[in-house]
C-alpha positions as CSV (number, residue, x, y, z in Angstrom):
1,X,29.3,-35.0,-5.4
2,X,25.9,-35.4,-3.7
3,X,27.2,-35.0,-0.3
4,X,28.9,-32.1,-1.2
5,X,25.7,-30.7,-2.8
6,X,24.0,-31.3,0.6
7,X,26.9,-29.9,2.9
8,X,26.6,-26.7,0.5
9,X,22.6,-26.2,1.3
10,X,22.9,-26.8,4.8
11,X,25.4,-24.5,5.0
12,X,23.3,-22.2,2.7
13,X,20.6,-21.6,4.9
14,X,22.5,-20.4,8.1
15,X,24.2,-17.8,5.6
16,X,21.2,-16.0,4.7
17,X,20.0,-16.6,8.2
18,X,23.2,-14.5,9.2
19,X,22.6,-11.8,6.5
20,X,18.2,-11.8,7.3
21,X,19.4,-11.2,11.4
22,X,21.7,-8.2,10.0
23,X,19.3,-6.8,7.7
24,X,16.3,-6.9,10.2
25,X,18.4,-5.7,13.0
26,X,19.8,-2.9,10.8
27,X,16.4,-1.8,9.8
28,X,14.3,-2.3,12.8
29,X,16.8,0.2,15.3
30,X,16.7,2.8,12.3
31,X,13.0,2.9,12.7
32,X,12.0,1.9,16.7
33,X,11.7,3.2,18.6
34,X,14.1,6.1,17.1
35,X,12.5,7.5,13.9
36,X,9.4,9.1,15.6
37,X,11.5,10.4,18.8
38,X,13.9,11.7,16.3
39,X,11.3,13.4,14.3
40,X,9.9,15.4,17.0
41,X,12.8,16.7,18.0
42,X,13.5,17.9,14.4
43,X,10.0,19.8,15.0
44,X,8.1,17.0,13.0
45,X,4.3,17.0,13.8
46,X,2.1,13.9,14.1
47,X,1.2,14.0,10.4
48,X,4.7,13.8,9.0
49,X,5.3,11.1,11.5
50,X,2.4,9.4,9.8
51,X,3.9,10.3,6.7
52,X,7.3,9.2,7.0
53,X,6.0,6.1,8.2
54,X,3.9,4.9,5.1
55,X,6.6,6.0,3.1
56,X,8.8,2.8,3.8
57,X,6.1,-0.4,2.9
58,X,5.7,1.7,0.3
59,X,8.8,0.6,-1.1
60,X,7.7,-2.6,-1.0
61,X,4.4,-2.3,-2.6
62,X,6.3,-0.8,-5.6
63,X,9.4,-2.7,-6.0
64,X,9.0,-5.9,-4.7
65,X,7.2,-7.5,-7.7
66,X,9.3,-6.0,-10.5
67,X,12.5,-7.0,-8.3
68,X,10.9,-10.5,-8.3
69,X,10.3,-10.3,-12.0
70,X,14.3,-9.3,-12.6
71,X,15.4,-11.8,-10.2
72,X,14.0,-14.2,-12.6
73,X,15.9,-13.5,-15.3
74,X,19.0,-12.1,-14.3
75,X,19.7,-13.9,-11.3
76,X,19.5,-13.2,-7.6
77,X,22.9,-12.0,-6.8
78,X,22.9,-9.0,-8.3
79,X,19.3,-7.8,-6.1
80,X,21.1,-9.5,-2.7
81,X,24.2,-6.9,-3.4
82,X,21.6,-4.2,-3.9
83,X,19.6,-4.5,-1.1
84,X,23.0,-4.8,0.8
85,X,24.3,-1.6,-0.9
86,X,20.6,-0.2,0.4
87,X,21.3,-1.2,3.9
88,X,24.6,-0.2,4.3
89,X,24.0,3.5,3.0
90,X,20.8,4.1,4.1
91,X,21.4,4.6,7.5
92,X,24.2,7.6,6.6
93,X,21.7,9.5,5.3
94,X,19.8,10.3,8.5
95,X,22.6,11.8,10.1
96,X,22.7,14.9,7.8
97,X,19.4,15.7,7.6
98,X,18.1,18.9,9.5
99,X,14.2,18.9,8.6
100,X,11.6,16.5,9.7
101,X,10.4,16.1,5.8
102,X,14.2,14.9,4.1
103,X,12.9,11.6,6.3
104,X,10.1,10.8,4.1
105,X,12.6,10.3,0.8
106,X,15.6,8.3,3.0
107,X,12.6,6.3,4.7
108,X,11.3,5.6,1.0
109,X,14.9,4.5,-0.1
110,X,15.5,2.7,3.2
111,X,12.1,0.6,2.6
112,X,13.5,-0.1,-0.7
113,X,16.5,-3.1,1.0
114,X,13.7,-4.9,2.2
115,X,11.4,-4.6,-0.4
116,X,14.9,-6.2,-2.8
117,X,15.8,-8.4,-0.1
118,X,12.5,-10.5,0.8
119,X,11.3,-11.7,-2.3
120,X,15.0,-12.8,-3.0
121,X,16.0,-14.8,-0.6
122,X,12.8,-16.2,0.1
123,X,13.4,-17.7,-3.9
124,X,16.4,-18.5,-2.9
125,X,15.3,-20.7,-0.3
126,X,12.3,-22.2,-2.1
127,X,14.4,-23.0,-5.2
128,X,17.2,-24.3,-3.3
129,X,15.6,-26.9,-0.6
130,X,12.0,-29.1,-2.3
131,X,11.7,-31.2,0.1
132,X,11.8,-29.3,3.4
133,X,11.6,-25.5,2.5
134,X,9.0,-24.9,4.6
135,X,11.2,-25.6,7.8
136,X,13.9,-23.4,6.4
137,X,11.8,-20.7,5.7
138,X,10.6,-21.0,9.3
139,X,14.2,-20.8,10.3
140,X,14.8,-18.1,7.9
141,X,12.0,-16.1,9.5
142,X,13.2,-16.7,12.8
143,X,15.9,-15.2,12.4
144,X,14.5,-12.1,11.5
145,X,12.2,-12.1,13.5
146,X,15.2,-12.5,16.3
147,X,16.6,-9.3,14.7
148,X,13.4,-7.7,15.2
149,X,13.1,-8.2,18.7
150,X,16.5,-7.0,20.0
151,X,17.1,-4.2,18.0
152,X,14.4,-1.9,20.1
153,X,15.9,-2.5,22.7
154,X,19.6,-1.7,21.9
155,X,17.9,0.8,20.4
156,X,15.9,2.4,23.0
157,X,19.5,1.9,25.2
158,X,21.9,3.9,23.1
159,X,19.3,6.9,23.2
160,X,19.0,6.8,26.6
161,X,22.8,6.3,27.2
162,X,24.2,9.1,25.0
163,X,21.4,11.2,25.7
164,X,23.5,12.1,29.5
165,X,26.6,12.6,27.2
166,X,25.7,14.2,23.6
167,X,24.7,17.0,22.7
168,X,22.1,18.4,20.6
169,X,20.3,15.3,18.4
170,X,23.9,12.8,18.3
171,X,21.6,10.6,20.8
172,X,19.5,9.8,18.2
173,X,22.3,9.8,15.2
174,X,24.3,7.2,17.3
175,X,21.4,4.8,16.9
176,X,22.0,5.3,13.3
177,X,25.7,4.3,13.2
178,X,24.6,1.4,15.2
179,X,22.8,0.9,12.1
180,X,25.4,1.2,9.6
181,X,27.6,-0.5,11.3
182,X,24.9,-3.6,11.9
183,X,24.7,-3.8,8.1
184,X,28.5,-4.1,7.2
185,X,27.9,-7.9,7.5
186,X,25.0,-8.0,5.2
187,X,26.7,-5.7,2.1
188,X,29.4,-8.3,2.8
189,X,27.6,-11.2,2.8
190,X,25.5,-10.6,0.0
191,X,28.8,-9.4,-1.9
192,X,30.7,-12.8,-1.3
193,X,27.4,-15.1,-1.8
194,X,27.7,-17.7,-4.8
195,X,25.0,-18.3,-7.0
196,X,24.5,-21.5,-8.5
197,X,25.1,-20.7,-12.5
198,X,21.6,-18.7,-13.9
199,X,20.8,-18.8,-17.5
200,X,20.1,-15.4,-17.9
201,X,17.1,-14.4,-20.1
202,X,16.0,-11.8,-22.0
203,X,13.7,-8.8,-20.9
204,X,11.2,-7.2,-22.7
205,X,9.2,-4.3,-21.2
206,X,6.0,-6.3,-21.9
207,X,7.2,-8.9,-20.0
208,X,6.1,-7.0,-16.6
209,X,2.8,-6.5,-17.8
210,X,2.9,-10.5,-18.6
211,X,4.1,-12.0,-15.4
212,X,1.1,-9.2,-13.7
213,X,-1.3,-11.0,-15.6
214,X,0.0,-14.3,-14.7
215,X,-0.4,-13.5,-11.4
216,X,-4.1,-11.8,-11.7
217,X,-5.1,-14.1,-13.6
218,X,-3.9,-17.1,-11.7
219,X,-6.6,-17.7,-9.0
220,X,-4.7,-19.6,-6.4
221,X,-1.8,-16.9,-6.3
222,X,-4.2,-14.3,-6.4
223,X,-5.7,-15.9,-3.4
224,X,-3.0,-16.2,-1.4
225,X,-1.6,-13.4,-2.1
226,X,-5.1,-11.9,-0.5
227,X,-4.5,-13.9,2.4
228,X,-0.9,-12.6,3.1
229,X,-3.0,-9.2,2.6
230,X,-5.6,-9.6,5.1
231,X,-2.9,-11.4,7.6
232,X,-0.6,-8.4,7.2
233,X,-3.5,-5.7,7.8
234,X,-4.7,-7.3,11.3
235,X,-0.5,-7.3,11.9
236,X,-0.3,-3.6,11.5
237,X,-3.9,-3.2,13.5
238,X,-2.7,-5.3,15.9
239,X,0.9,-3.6,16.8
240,X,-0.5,-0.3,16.1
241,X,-3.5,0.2,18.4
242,X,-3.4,-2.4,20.9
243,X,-0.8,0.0,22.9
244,X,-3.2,2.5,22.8
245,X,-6.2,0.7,23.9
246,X,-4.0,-0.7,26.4
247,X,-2.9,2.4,27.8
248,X,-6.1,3.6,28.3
249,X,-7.0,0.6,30.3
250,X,-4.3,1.4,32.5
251,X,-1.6,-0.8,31.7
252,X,1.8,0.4,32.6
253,X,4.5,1.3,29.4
254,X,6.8,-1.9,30.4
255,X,4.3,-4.0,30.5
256,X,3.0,-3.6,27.0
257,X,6.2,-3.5,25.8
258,X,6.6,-7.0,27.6
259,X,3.3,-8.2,25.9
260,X,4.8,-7.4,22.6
261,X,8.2,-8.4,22.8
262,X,6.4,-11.9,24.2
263,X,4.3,-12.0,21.0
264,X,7.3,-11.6,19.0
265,X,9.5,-14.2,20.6
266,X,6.4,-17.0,20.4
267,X,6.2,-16.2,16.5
268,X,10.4,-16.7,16.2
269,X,10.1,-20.2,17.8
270,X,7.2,-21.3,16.5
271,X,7.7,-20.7,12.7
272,X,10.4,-23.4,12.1
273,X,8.1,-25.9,14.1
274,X,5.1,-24.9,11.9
275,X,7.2,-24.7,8.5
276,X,7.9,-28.1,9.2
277,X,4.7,-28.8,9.7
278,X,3.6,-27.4,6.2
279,X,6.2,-29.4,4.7
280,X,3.8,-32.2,5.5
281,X,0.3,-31.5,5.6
282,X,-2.2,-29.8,3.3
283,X,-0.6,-26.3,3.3
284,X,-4.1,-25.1,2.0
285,X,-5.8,-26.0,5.5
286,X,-2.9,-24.8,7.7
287,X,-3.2,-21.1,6.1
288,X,-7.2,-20.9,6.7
289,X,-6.4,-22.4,9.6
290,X,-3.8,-20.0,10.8
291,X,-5.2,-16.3,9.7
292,X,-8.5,-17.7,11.0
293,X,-7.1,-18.0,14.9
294,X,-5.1,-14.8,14.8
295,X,-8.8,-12.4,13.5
296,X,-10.4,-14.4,16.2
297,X,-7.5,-13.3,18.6
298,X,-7.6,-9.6,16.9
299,X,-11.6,-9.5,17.3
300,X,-11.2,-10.7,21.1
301,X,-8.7,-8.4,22.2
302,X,-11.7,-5.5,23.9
303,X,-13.3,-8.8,26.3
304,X,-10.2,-8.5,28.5
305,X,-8.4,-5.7,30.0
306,X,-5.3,-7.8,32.6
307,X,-2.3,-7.7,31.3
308,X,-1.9,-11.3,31.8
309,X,-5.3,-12.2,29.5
310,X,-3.7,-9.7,26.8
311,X,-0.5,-11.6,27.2
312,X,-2.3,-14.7,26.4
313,X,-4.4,-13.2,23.9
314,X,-0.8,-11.6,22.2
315,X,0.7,-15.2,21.7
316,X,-2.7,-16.5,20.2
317,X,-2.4,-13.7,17.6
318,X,1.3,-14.7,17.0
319,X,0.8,-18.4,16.9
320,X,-2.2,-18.0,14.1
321,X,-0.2,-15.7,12.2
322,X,3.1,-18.2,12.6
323,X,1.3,-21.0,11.2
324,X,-0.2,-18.7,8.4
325,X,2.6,-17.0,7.0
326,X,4.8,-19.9,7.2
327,X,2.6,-21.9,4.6
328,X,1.9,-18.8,2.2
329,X,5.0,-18.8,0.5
330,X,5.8,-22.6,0.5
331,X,2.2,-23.3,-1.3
332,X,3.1,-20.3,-4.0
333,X,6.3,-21.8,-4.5
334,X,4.3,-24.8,-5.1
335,X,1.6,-23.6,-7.2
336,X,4.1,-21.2,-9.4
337,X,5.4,-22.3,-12.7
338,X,9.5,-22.3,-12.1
339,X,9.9,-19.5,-14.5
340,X,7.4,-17.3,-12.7
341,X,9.0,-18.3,-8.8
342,X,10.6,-14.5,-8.2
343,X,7.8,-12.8,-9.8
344,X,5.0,-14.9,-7.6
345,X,7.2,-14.2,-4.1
346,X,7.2,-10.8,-5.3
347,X,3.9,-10.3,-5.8
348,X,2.8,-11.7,-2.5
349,X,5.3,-9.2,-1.2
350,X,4.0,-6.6,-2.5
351,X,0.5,-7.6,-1.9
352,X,1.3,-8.1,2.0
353,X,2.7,-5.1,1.6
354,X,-0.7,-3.2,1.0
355,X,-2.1,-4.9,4.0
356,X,0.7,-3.9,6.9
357,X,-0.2,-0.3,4.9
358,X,-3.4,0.2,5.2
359,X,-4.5,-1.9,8.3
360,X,-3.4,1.1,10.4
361,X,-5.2,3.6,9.0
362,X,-8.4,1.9,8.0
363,X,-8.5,0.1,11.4
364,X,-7.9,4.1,12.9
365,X,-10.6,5.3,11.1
366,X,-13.1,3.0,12.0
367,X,-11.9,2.6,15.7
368,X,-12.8,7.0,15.3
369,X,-15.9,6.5,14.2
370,X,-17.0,3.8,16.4
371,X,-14.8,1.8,18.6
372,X,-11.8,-0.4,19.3
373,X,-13.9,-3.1,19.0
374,X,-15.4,-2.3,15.7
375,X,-11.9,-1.4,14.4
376,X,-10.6,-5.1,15.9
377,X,-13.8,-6.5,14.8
378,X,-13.3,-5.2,10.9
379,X,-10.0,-7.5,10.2
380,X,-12.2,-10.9,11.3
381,X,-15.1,-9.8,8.9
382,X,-12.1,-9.3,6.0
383,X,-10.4,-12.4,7.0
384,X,-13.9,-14.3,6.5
385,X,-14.2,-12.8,2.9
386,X,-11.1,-13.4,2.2
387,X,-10.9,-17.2,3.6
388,X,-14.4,-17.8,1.6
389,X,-12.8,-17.0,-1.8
390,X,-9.3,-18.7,-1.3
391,X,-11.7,-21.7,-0.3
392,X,-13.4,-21.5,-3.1
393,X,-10.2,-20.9,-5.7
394,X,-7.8,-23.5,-4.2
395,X,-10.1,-26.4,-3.0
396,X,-12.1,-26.9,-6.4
397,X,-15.4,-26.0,-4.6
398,X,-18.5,-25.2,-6.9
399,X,-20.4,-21.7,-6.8
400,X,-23.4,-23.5,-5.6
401,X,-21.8,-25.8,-3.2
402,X,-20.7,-23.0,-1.3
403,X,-23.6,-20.7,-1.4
404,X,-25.2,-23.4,0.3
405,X,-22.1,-24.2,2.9
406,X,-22.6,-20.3,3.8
C-alpha cells in the first residue's frame, strides 16, 4: 500500500511537469515574439501594445487569490480543467480578430489559464510531497521554464517560414494554431488527472474577505509575499530594458537574444538543485540570500557594456532569482495553516503578480527621468526595504535590535 502510494507521487510529479511544459509553451508562442509583431500589423500603436500587454498579469493579480481560496474548498481538479479549457480556447480567439484593441480582452482571458493554473498545481505539489517539495517544485519550474525558452523560437520560425508562403496576417495566425494545438495535451491532462478524495467545504462570501485578512494580517506571508513582489519587479525590469540599453551599446539582435535565452536555461537547471537545497536549510536565509544577489546583479548591469560581462552578469541575475523563488513557496507552504495552503500560494501569486506589472513601467519612468542606472539602481533600493522588514517579521528580531543593525 505504501509503495504504491510512493510509485503514484513519483509518477505525479512528471504529470504536471508534462501539463506545466504544455501550458508555458502554449502561452509563451501566443505572446513572443508574435503578439507585438501581430499588433502592428493590425495598425496597433505602441500604447495599445503597452496596453495589451498589462492586460494579461492582470489576470493574475485578480484571480489568482480567489482561485486559491476555491481550490481550497472545492478541490483542485475542477481549477486544473479550467485553466486547461482557458488554454485550449484561448488561442482561437486571435485568429478572428481584425482590430488591434479585441487583443486587450483575449489577452485578459488568456492571462486568466495561468493565473488558475499556478497557484494550483503549485498546492498540488506542496500538499502532495513534505519531505522533498522543494526539489519538485524546482523540477516543476524547470519544466516551464523549458517551455519558456523554446517556444520563441518555434515561434519566431513559423512567422518567418509562412511569412514566404501566406498571405495577408496567416503568418502570424499559424503561430496561434501552433498554440492550440500545444495545449491539446494540457486540456487533456488536466481532464484525466485524479485527485486524491477532497472533503469539500462550504463557502460563504465572507470567507474571501477572511482568508485576505489571514493573509494581511499574517506577517510572515505578508512578507514573503513582498519578496516574491520585489523579485518579480527587478524580473520584468530586467527582461524589459536590458535589450534596450543593450542595443544602444551596440550589441548585435542575436546576441541579446543569446544572453537571454542563456539566463533562462541557467534558471531551468539550477531550480531543482536549489529546491533541494531549501528542502534542507533555513529557507528564510536562502530567499534574502537569493533576491539580494539578483538587485545586486540588476544594479550592476550599466558598469559593463561586452556582451560577454552581460552574459555573466544575465546568469548572476538568474542564479539569485533561482535560489529565491524556489524557497518562497516551500516556506509559505510551511508557514500556512493546511486549510489556508491554496489561498496563501494564491496570494503570493497574485502579489508577484503586481511586481512583474509594475517593474516595467516604474523602472521606465525613472530610467526617463534619469538613467538606466537609476532605473536598475531603484529595484536594489526596494529589495533592501523589502529584505529589512521580512528580516524583521520572520527571524523574531526586535525594533530596537534592528535600528541599531541598520
Amino acid at each position: 500500500m505504501v509503495k504504491k502510494e510512493v510509485d503514484r507521487r513519483d509518477k505525479l510529479i512528471y504529470y504536471l511537469c508534462i501539463i506545466g511544459f504544455f501550458a508555458i509553451f502554449s502561452t509563451t508562442i501566443s505572446k513572443n515574439p508574435v503578439l507585438s509583431l501581430y499588433t502592428q500589423a493590425l495598425g496597433g500603436k505602441e500604447i495599445v501594445i503597452g496596453l495589451i500587454a498589462a492586460f494579461s498579469p492582470l489576470a493574475g493579480i485578480l484571480f489568482s487569490f480567489p482561485v486559491g481560496i476555491l481550490s481550497d474548498r472545492f478541490g483542485r481538479k475542477k481549477f486544473l480543467v479550467l485553466a486547461g479549457a482557458v488554454f485550449l480556447t484561448a488561442p482561437l480567439l486571435y485568429i478572428f480578430v481584425s482590430s488591434p484593441y479585441w487583443l486587450i480582452p483575449i489577452r485578459f482571458f488568456h492571462g486568466m489559464a495561468t493565473a488558475i493554473l499556478n497557484p494550483v498545481i503549485s498546492a498540488i505539489i506542496v500538499s502532495s510531497y513534505q519531505k522533498n517539495k522543494g526539489a519538485k517544485l524546482g523540477v516543476y519550474s524547470s519544466s516551464t521554464l523549458i517551455g519558456r525558452t523554446l517556444a520563441p523560437l518555434l515561434g519566431g520560425f513559423l512567422i518567418s517560414y509562412f511569412a514566404l508562403y501566406a498571405s495577408g496576417l496567416w503568418n502570424y495566425k499559424i503561430v496561434y494554431l501552433a498554440a492550440f494545438i500545444f495545449a491539446i495535451p494540457v486540456f487533456i491532462l488536466s481532464w484525466i488527472y485524479k485527485e486524491k478524495k477532497f472533503r469539500k467545504k462550504t463557502l460563504r462570501i465572507k470567507d474571501f474577505y477572511l482568508d485576505l485578512i489571514y493573509i494581511l494580517k499574517n506577517k510572515k506571508i505578508l512578507s514573503t509575499s513582498l519578496i516574491q513582489m520585489v523579485t518579480y519587479f527587478a524580473f520584468g525590469a530586467f527582461e524589459t530594458y536590458l535589450p534596450i540599453y543593450l542595443s544602444l551599446k551596440g550589441v548585435p539582435a542575436f546576441e541579446i537574444g543569446a544572453i537571454f535565452s542563456i539566463q533562462i536555461l541557467s534558471i531551468a537547471f539550477s531550480q531543482p538543485i536549489f529546491g533541494k537545497i531549501a528542502d534542507k536549510i533555513d529557507k528564510r536565509k536562502q530567499i534574502v540570500f537569493g533576491i539580494l544577489v539578483l538587485s545586486i546583479a540588476l544594479s550592476l548591469v550599466t558598469s559593463f557594456s561586452t556582451s560577454f560581462e552581460l552574459t555573466i552578469i544575465g546568469i548572476v541575475f538568474g542564479l539569485g532569482l533561482s535560489f529565491s523563488i524556489v524557497a518562497t513557496s516551500t516556506y509559505t507552504a510551511e508557514i500556512a495553516k493546511k486549510d489556508k495552503l491554496g489561498a496563501s500560494l494564491g496570494g503570493l501569486s497574485s502579489i508577484m503578480d503586481v511586481g512583474h506589472t509594475t517593474g516595467p513601467l516604474i523602472t521606465g519612468i525613472i530610467i526617463s527621468a534619469f538613467s538606466f542606472f537609476w532605473g536598475f539602481f531603484a529595484s536594489l533600493v526596494l529589495s533592501v526595504v523589502v529584505i529589512l522588514l521580512f528580516i524583521l517579521w520572520n527571524f523574531q528580531i526586535k525594533k530596537r535590535n534592528m535600528l541599531r543593525a541598520i
